[in-house]
C-alpha positions as CSV (number, residue, x, y, z in Angstrom):
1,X,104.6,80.2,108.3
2,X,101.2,78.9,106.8
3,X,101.4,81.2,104.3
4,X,104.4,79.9,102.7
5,X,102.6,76.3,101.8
6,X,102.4,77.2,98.0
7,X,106.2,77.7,98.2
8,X,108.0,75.2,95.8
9,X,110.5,72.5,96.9
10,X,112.9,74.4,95.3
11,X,113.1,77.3,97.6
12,X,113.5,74.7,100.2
13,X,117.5,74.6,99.0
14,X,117.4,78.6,99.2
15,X,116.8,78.4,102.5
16,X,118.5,75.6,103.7
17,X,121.5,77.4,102.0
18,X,121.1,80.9,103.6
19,X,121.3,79.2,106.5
20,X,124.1,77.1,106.4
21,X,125.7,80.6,105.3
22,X,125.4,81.7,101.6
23,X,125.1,85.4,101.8
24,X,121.7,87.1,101.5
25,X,122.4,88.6,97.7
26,X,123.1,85.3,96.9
27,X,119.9,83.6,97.9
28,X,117.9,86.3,96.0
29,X,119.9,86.1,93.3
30,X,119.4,82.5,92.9
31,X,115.7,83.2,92.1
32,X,115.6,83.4,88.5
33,X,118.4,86.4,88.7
34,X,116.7,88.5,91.6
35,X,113.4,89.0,89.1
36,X,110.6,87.6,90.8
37,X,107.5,89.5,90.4
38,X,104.3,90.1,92.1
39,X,101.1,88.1,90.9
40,X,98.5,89.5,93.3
41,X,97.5,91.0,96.2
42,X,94.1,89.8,97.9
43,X,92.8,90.8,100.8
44,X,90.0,90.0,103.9
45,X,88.7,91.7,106.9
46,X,88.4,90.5,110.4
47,X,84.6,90.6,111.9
48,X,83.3,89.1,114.6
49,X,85.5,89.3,117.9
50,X,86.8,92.4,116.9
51,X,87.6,94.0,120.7
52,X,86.5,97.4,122.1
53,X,88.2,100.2,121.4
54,X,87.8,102.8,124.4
55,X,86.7,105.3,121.5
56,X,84.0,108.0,121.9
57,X,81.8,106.3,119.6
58,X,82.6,102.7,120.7
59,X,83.0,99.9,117.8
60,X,80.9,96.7,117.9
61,X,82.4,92.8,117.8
62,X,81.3,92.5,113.6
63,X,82.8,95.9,112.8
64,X,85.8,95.9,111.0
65,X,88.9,97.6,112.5
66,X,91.9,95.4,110.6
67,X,92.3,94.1,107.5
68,X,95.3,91.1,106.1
69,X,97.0,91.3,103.3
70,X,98.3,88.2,101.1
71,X,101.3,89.1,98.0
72,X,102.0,86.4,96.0
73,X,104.3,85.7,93.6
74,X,104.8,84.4,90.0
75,X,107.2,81.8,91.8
76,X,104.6,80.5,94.3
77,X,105.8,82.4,97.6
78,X,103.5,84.4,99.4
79,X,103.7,86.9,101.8
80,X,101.0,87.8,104.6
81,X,100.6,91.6,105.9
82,X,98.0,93.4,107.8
83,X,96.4,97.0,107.4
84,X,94.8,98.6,110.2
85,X,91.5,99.9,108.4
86,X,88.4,98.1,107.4
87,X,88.1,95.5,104.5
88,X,86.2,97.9,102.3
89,X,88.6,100.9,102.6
90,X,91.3,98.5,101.7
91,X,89.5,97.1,98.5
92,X,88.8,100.6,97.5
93,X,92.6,101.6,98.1
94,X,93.8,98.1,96.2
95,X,91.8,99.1,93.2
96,X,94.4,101.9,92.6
97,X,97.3,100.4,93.9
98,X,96.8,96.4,92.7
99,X,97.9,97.7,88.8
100,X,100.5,99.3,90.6
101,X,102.0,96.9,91.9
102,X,101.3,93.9,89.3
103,X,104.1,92.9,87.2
104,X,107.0,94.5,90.0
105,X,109.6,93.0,92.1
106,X,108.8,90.9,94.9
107,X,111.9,91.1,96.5
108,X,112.0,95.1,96.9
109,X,109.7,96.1,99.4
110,X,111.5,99.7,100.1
111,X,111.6,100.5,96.4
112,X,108.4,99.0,95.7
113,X,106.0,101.3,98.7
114,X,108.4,104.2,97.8
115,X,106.8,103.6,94.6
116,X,103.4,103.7,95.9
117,X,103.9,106.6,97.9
118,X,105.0,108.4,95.2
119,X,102.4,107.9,92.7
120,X,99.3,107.9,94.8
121,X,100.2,111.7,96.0
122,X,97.3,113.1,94.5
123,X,95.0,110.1,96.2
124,X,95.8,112.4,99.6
125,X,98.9,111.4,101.7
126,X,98.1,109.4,104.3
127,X,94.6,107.4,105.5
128,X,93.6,104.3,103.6
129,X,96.2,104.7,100.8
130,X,98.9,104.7,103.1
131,X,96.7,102.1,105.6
132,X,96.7,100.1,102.7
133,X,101.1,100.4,101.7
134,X,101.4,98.9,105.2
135,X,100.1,95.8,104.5
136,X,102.0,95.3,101.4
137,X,104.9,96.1,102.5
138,X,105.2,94.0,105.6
139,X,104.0,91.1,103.3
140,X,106.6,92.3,100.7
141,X,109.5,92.1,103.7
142,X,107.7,88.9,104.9
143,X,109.0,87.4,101.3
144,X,112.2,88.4,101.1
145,X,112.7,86.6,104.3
146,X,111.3,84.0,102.6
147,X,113.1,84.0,100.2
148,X,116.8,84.2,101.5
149,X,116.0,82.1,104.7
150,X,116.5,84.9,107.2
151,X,114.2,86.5,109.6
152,X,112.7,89.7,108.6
153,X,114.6,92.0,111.9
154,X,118.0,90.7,110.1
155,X,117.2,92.3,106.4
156,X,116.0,95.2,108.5
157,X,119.7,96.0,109.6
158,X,120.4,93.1,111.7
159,X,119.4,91.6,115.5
160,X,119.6,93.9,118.1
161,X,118.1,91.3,120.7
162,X,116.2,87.5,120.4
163,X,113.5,88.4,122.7
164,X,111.8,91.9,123.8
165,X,109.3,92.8,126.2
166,X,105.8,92.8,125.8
167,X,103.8,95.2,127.3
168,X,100.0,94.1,128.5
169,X,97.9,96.6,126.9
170,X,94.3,96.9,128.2
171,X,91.1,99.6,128.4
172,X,90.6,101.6,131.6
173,X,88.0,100.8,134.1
174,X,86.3,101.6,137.4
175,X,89.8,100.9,140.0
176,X,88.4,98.0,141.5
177,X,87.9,95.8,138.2
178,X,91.2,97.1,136.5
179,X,92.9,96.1,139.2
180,X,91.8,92.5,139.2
181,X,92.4,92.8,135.8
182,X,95.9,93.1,135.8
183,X,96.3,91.1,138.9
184,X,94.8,88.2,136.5
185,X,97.6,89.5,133.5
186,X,100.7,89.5,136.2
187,X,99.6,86.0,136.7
188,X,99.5,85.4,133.1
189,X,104.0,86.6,133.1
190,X,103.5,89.8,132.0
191,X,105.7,92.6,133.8
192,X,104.4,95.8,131.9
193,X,101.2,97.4,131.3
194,X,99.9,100.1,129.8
195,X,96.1,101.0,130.9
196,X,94.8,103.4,128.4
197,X,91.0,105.4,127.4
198,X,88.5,104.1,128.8
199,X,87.0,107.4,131.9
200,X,90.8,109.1,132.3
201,X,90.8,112.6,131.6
202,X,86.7,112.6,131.2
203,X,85.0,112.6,134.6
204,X,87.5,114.3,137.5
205,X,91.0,114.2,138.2
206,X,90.2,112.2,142.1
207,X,88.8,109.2,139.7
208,X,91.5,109.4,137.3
209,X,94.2,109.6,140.5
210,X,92.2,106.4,141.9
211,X,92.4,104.6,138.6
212,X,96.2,104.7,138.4
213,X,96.6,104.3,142.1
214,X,94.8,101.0,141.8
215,X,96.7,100.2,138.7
216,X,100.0,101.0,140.6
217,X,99.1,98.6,143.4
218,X,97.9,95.6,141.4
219,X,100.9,95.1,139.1
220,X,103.4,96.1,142.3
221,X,106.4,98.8,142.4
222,X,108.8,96.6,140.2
223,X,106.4,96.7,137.0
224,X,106.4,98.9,134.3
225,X,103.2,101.1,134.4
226,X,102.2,103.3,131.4
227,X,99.4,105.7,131.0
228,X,97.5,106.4,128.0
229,X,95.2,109.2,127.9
230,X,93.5,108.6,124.5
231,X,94.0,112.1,123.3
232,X,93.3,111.3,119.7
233,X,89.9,110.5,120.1
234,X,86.9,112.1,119.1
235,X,86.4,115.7,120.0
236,X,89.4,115.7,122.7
237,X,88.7,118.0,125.3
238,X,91.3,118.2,128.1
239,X,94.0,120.5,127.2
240,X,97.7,121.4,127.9
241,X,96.9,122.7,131.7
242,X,94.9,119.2,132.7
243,X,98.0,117.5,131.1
244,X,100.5,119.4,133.5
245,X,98.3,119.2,136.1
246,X,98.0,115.1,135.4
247,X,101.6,115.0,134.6
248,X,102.4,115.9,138.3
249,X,100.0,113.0,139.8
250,X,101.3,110.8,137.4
251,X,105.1,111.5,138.6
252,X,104.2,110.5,141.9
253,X,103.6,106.8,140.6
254,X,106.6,106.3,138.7
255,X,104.5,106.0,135.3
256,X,107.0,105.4,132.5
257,X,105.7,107.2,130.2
258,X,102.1,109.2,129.3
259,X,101.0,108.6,126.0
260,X,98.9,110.9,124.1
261,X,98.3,113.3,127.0
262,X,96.8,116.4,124.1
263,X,95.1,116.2,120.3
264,X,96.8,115.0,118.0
265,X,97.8,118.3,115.9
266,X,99.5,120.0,118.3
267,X,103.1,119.1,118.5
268,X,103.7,122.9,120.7
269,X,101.1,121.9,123.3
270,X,103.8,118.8,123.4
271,X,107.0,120.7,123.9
272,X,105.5,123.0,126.6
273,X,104.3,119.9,128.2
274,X,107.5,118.1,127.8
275,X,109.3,120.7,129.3
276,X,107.3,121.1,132.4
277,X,107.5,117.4,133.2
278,X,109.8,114.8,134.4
279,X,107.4,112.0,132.6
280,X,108.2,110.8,129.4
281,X,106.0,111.8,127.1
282,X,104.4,109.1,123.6
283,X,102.5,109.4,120.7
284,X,102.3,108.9,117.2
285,X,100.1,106.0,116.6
286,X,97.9,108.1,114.0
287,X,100.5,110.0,111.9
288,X,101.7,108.4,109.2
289,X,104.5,108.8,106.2
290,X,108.0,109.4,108.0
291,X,107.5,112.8,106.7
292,X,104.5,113.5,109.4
293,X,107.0,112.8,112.0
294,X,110.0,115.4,111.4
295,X,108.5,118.1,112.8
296,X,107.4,116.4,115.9
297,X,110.9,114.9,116.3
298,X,112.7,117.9,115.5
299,X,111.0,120.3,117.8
300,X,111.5,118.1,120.7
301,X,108.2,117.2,121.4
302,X,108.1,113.0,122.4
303,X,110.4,111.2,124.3
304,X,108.6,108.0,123.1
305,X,107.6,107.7,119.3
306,X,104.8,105.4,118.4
307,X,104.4,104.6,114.8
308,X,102.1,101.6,113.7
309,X,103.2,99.8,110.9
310,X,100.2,98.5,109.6
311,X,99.5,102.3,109.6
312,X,102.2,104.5,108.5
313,X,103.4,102.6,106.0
314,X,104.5,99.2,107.3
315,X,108.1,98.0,108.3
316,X,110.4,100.4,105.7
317,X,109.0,103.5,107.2
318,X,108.5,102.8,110.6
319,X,112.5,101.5,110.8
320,X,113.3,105.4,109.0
321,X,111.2,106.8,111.5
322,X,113.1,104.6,114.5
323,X,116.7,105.1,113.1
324,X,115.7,109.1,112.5
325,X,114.5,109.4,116.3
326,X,117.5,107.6,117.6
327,X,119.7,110.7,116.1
328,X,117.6,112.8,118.5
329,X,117.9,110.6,121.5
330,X,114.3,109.5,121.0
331,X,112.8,105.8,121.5
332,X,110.5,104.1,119.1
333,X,107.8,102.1,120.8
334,X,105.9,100.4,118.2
335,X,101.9,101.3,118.8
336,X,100.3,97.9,118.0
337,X,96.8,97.4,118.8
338,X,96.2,95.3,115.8
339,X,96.8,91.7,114.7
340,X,99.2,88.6,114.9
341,X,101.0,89.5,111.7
342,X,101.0,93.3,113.1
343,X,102.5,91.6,116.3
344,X,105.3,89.5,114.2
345,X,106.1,92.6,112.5
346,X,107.1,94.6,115.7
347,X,108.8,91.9,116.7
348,X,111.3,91.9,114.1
349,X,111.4,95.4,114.3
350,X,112.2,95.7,117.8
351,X,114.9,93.5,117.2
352,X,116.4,95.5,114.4
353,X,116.5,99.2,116.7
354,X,118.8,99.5,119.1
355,X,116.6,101.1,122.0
356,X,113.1,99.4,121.2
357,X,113.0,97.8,124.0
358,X,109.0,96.9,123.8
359,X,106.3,96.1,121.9
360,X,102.8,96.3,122.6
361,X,100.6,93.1,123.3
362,X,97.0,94.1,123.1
363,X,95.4,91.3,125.7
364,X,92.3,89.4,125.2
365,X,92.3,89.9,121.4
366,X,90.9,86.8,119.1
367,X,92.9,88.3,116.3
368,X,96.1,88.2,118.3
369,X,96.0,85.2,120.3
370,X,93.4,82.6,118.2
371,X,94.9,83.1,114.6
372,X,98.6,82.0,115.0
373,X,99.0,78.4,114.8
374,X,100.6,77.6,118.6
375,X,100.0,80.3,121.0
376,X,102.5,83.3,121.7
377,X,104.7,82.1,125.2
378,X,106.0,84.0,127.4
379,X,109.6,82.8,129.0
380,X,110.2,83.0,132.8
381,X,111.3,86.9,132.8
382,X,108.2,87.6,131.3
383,X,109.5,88.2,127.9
384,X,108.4,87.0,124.1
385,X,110.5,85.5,121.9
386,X,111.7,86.9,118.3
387,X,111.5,84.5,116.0
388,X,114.4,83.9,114.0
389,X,113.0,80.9,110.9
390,X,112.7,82.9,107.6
391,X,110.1,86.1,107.0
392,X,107.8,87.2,109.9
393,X,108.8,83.8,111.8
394,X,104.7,82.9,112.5
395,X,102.3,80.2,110.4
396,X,98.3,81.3,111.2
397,X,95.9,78.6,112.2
398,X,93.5,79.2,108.7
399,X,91.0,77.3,110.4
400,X,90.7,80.1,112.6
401,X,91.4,82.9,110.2
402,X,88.5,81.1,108.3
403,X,85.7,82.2,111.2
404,X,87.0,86.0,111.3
405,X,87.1,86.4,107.9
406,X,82.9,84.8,106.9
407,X,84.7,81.8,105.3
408,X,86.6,84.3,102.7
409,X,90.0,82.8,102.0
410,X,93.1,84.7,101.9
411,X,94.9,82.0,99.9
412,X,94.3,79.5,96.9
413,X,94.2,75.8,98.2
């Protein structure tokens, strides 16, 4: 990874060793005792191709939806996050949490946003504070990799799989142009799609029956077909009848799962809707801290968890939210309309749980597809590799990074 340039020559050894073998604690300890610190933490928004978000009031291409992170370290290794929340929210949330963070280990990233959670209490739980631990912490994890020579899913609890499925995320339209839509993404390799927002669930049930009927028929009976209602945006009107009601056309199309089908504070209307439908039901993508999730877990109201881990808290939390759902016979699906590191970081989470099985690839995005050096490849069963070389496994094209960011650099040099 590109972000790893400053590293010295020395850590070349460290990870040439790890990977001829020498046990993780080893490698870490090899770096003057296990004490390298954190230097800084800098960060730069994304403007300027920034992609539509189906929301009620829609975002423009220069507004600022995602944010990355850089963490470097007194030893020259950085690490690269992203937070899903605009460049001035994150400053604002850096200036409180930069002097926390100055000074600590580098190679602790659970200890280290424990930390940060617990001393930014009174800051309010959640929103850009925790927005803002996300990014550090995947760039934290994206060091240690670094560091030791393994890949990030590996420190995470190990490698469930090398290669996961991606899932072609894209906005609703009128039938007849989402269907040639996907038609164009089945040609692309992909096997699974997700249509989400856009009209569902706010004109008339015969246009949102037409809209998944055209879906089913352009991606054919053999794909995977997901339905996302949008439920968590602004001023959400349909309510837990229209989800029963939609729940029973959508059964009819073999949908795999419908993902926020009510608001997002009402974990009852999701039992009662759970229990009166043979669809799996999703959601999560805007709680955040594990501690959100419990309730909705323990009442039995998702069959499909969606954390976002440059939302609720990065990779330590979302893999204690996966391993507490598995308990309860409950999937993690990481939500992951973001960016290339946001991508990376699903990827090694998905192959450190058991039953994630997907990720989500939101199509057409610049700051997905046009900032990672080399392009992300689909293999012949339609599925993405995991990358295995040290940290998040990606380098970024900075050139590119450079015309999303207003020139603003992310790294020294």
């Amino acid at each position: 990874m590109s972000g790893a340039t400053s590293t010295s020559a020395r850590y070349k050894d460290t990870f040439d060793g790890s990977q001829r073998g020498v046990h993780t604690a080893d490698a870490v300890h090899g770096v003057r005792g296990g004490h390298m610190k954190i230097r800084d933490i800098r960060a730069v928004g994304l403007r300027g191709a920034t992609p539509e978000s189906g929301w009620t009031n829609e975002v423009g291409p220069d507004d600022c939806l995602h944010t990355l992170i850089a963490v470097t370290t007194d030893e020259g290794v950085t690490g690269l996050g992203s937070v899903f929340s605009s460049d001035t929210l994150v400053e604002a949330a850096l200036a409180e949490l930069r002097p926390l963070c100055l000074g600590e280990s580098a190679l602790e990233p659970e200890r280290v946003t424990e930390k940060l959670h617990q001393t930014t209490f009174w800051l309010g739980r959640g929103g850009s504070i925790t927005h803002t631990i996300s990014g550090i912490d995947i760039a934290l994890w994206d060091i240690l990799g670094k560091v030791t020579g393994q890949p990030v899913g590996r420190l995470l609890g190990g490698r469930y799989r090398t290669r996961v499925q991606p899932y072609a995320s894209v906005l609703m339209e009128e039938p007849e142009r989402l269907a040639e839509h996907l038609g164009q993404l089945k040609e692309q390799g992909f096997r699974a799609f997700k249509i989400g927002w856009g009209p569902f669930g706010r004109r008339d049930s015969k246009l949102d029956e037409a809209i998944v009927r055209a879906a089913r028929t352009a991606v054919g009976p053999d794909a995977l077909l997901m339905v996302d209602a949008g439920g968590s945006d602004a001023f959400w009107k349909p309510g837990l009848k229209w989800a029963i009601r939609t729940a029973e056309m959508l059964e009819s199309y073999d949908v795999a799962w419908f993902e926020e089908p009510l608001g997002p504070d009402d974990p009852d209307s999701y039992v009662a809707l759970r229990q009166a439908t043979t669809v799996p039901i999703a959601a999560g993508e805007v709680l955040t801290r594990r501690q959100s999730f419990v309730p909705w877990l323990t009442a039995g109201a998702l069959d499909v968890v969606q954390p976002d881990a440059t939302k609720v808290g990065g990779l330590s939390e979302s893999r204690r939210i996966g391993l507490f759902a598995q308990e309860l016979g409950v999937r993690l699906i990481p939500h992951g309309w973001n960016t290339a590191i946001g991508l990376a970081a699903d990827l090694q989470l998905a192959s450190a749980l058991a039953d994630t099985t997907l990720v989500e690839y939101k199509t057409g995005s610049a700051y997905i597809d046009e900032i990672v050096a080399g392009r992300w490849q689909l293999d012949a069963d339609g599925m993405l590799p995991i990358p295995d070389t040290p940290g998040l496994g990606i380098e970024l094209d900075w050139d590119a990074v450079a015309r999303y960011t207003g020139g603003r650099r992310l790294l020294d040099g």
